[in-house]
C-alpha positions in Angstrom: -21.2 -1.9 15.9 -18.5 0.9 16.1 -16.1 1.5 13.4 -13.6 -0.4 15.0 -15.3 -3.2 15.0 -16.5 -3.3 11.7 -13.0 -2.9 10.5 -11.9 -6.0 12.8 -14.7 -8.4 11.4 -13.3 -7.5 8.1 -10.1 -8.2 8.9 -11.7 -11.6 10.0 -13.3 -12.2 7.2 -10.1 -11.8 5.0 -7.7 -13.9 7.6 -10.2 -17.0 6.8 -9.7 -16.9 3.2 -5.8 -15.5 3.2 -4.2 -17.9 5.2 -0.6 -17.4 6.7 0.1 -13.6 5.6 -1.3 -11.8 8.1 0.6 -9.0 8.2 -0.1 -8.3 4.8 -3.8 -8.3 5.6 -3.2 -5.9 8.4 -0.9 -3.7 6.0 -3.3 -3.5 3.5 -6.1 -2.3 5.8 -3.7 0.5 7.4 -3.0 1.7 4.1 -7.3 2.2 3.6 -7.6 3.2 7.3 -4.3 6.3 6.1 -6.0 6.8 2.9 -2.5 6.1 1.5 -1.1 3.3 -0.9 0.6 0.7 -0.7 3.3 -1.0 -2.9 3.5 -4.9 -2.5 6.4 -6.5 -3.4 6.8 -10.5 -3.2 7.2 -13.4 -5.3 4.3 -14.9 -7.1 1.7 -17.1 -5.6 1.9 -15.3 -2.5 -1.4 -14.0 -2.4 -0.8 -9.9 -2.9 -3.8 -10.4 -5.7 -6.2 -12.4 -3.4 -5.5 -10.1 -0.8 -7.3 -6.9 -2.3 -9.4 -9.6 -4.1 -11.0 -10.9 -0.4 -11.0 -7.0 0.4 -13.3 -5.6 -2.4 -15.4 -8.6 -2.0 -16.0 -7.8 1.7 -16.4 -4.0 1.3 -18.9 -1.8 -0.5 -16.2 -0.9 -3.3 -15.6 -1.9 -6.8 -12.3 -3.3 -7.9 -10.3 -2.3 -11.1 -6.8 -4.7 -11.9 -4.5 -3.0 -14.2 -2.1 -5.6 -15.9 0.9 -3.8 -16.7 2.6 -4.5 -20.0 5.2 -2.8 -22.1 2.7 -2.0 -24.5 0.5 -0.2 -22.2 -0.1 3.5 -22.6 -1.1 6.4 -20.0 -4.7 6.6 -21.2 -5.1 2.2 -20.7 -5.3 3.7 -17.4 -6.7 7.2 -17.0 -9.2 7.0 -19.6 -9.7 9.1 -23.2 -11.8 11.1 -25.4 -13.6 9.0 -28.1 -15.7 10.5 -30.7 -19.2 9.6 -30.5 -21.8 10.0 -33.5 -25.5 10.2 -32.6 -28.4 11.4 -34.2 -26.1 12.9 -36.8 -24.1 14.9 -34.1 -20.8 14.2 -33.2 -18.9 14.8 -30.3 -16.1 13.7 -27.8 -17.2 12.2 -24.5 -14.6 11.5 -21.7 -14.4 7.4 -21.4 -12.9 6.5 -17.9 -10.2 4.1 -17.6 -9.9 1.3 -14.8 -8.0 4.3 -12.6 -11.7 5.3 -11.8 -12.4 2.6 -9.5 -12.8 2.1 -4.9 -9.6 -0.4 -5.2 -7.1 -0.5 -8.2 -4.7 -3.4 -8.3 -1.6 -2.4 -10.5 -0.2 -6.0 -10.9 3.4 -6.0 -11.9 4.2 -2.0 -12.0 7.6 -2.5 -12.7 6.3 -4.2 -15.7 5.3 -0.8 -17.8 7.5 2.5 -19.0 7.9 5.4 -17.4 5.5 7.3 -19.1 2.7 4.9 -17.7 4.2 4.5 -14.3 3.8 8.6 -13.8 0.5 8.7 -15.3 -0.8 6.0 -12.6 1.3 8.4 -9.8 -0.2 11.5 -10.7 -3.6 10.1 -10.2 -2.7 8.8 -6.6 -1.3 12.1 -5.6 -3.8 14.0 -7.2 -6.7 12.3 -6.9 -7.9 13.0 -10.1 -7.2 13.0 -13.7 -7.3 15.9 -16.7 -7.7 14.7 -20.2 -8.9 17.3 -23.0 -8.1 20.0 -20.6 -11.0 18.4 -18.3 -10.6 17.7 -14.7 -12.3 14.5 -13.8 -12.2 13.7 -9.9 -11.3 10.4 -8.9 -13.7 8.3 -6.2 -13.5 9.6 -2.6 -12.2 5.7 -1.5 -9.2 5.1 -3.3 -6.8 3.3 -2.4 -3.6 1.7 -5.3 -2.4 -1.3 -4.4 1.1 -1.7 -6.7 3.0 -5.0 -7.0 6.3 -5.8 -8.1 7.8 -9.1 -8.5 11.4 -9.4 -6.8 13.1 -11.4 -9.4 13.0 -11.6 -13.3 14.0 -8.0 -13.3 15.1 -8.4 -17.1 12.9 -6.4 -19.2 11.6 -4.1 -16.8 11.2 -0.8 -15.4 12.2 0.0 -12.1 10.5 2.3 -10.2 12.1 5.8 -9.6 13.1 6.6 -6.1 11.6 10.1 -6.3 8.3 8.3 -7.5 8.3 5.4 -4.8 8.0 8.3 -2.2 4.1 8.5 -3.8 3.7 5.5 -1.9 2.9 5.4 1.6 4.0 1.8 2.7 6.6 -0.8 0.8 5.4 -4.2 2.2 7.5 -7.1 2.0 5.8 -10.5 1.6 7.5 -13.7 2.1 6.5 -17.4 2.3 4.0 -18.5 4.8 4.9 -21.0 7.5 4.8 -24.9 6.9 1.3 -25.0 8.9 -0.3 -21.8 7.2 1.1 -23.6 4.0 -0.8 -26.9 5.1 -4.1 -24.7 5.3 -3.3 -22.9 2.6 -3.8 -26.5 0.3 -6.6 -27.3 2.7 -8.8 -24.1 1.6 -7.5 -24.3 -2.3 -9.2 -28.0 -2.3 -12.4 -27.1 -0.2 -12.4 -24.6 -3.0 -11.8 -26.7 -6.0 -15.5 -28.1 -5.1 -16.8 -25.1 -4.6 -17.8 -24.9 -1.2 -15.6 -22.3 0.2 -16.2 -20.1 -2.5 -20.2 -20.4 -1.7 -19.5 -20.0 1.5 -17.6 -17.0 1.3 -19.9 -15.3 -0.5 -23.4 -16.2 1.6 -21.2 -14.5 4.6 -19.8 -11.8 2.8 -19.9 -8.6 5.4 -19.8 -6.3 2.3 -18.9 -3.3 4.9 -20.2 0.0 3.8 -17.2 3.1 2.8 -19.3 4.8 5.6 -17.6 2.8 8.3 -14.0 3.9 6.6 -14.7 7.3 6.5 -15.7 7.2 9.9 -12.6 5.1 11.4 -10.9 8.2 9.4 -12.0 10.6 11.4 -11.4 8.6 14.8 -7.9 7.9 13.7 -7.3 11.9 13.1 -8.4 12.3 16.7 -5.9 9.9 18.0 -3.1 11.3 20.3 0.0 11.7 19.4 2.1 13.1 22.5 5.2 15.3 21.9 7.6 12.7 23.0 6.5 10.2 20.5 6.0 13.4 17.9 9.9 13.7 18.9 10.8 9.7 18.6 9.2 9.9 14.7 11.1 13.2 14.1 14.7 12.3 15.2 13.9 9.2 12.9 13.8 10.5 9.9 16.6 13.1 11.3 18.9 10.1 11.5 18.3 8.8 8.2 19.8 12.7 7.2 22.3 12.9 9.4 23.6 9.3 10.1 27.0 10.0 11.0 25.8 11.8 14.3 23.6 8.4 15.2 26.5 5.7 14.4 29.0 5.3 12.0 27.6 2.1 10.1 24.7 4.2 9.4 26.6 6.7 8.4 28.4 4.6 5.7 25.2 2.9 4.6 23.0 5.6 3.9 23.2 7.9 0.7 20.0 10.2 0.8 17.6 9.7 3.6 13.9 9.7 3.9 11.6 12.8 2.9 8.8 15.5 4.8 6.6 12.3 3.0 8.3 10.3 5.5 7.4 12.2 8.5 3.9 12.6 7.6 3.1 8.8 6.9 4.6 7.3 9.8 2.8 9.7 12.1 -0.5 8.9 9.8 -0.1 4.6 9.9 1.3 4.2 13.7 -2.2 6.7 14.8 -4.1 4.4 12.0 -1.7 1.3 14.0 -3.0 2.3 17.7 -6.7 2.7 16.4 -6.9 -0.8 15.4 -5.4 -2.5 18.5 -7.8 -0.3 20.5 -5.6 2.7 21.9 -6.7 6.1 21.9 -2.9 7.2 21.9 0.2 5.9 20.3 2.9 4.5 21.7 6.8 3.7 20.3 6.0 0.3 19.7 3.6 1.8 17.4 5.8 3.6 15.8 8.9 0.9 15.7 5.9 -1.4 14.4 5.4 0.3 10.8 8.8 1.9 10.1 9.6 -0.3 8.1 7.0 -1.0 6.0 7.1 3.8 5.7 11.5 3.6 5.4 11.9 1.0 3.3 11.5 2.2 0.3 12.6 6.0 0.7 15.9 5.4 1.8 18.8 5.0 -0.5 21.7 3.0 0.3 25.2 3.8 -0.8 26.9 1.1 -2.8 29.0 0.3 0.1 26.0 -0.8 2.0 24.6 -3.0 -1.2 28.6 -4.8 -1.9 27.9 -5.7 1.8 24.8 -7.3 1.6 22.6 -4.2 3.7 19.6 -4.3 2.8 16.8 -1.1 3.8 15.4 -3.7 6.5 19.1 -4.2 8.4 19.8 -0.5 8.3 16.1 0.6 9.5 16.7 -2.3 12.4 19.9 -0.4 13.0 18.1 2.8 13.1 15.6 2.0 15.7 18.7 0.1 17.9 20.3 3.2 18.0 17.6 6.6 17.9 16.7 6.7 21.5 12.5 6.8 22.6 12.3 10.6 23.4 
């Protein structure tokens, strides 16, 4: 089997036991494919946990959830020196923390300080993690998978915007539709006896990191023509300069998105085409994932948020009015 069609049967696999968010599924394994990640934000029962759940269980990878708390401090998640006697010898020994893992599910980010929030950045940027003036590298597949809860916002800590920008995708989740629901109750009875959860497990593909890596390195060959490299470009131009695209845009916007911008939405719409089987991407590939890159880099003046504009209307406004080069 190629690599595309490993990545397909896994996304098989996790549509039969996610039923009725899709899109998240598909998000979720763009984000792998980009070796980016991915912020999740929905209200609960929704299945953001399930969904990297179902994914660690089909791939080669080992999963690490972080619980975030007020009480939670930087080295809960990277990992400390403890002091270790043996023999009558004493010494420190680096003990990793649940950062060191394939596929790390920060559950409720929003949930913890600032000072843990940029310790769990600063590993996904860097990729590794210094403690005791030490550099310890992280695993080669990594991928964060952050969630926030929309509501009960008392008591938390929200995100900076600057930080945010770490992430390559905001994905929205809402509720499923009344037949995904109806299967939905279907699969959580089958499983209350058992027999989906056997059954899940005797067909497990359990797809090997190799077959990642190597959809990598056919996604960096995609092509990307110049027009298209123009379309993503005068994008993210227009979020800078909205009064020259249209003067709502103008009034809604505050600070448009970064260089981080530019880079991931060329990096998921190639990652996009590759897994509906195009060598080359098109607009729609672009106009497909703009959102989920946009969302949460642009800021919206107070204007835009007394009117009721969310990211969402001003990115569909965006792509009405930035013409395919």
């Amino acid at each position: 089997m190629s690599a595309r069609d490993d990545v397909l049967a896994l996304q098989q696999r996790m549509g039969e036991s996610i039923v009725g968010q899709q899109r998240m599924i598909e998000r979720l394994l763009l984000g792998l494919l980009a070796d980016g990640h991915l912020l999740v934000e929905g209200l609960p029962g929704l299945a953001k946990t399930r969904a990297i759940k179902m994914l660690a269980r089909n791939l080669d990878a080992r999963l690490s959830r972080i619980q975030f708390t007020p009480d939670l401090l930087p080295a809960d998640i990277t990992g400390s020196e403890l002091y270790f006697t043996e023999g009558g010898k004493g010494e420190f020994r680096f003990q990793p923390g649940p950062v060191f893992a394939n596929l790390v599910l920060a559950d409720e980010v929003n949930r913890s300080p600032a000072k843990v929030q940029a310790a769990l950045l600063e590993a996904m940027e860097e990729r590794q993690v210094t403690v005791g003036g030490t550099t310890h590298k992280l695993e080669p597949l990594f991928l964060v998978m952050a969630t926030q809860n929309p509501i009960e916002q008392e008591g938390t800590y929200p995100l900076p915007e600057a930080q945010m920008d770490r992430f390559l995708m905001h994905v929205s989740v809402g509720y499923p539709e009344a037949d995904a629901e109806a299967d939905i109750v279907r699969l959580a009875r089958e499983e209350e006896g058992g027999a989906a959860g056997a059954s899940a497990a005797a067909h497990a593909i359990r797809l090997a990191p190799a077959s990642i890596f190597n959809a990598r390195a056919e996604i960096h060959g995609i092509h990307v023509s110049d027009a298209v490299a123009r379309y993503v470009v005068a994008l993210v131009q227009a979020t800078r300069a909205p009064k020259a695209v249209d003067d709502d845009l103008a009034e809604w916007i505050q600070i448009g998105v970064s260089p981080r911008g530019s880079i991931g939405l060329d990096k998921v719409a190639r990652a996009h085409a590759w897994l509906h089987g195009r060598d080359f991407v098109t607009p729609e590939d672009v106009q497909a994932v703009v959102h989920d890159v946009f969302r949460h880099r642009l800021i919206l003046s107070y204007e835009a948020h007394a009117a009721g504009i969310g990211a969402d209307a001003a990115i569909d406004r965006l792509v009405q009015q930035v013409a395919v080069a």
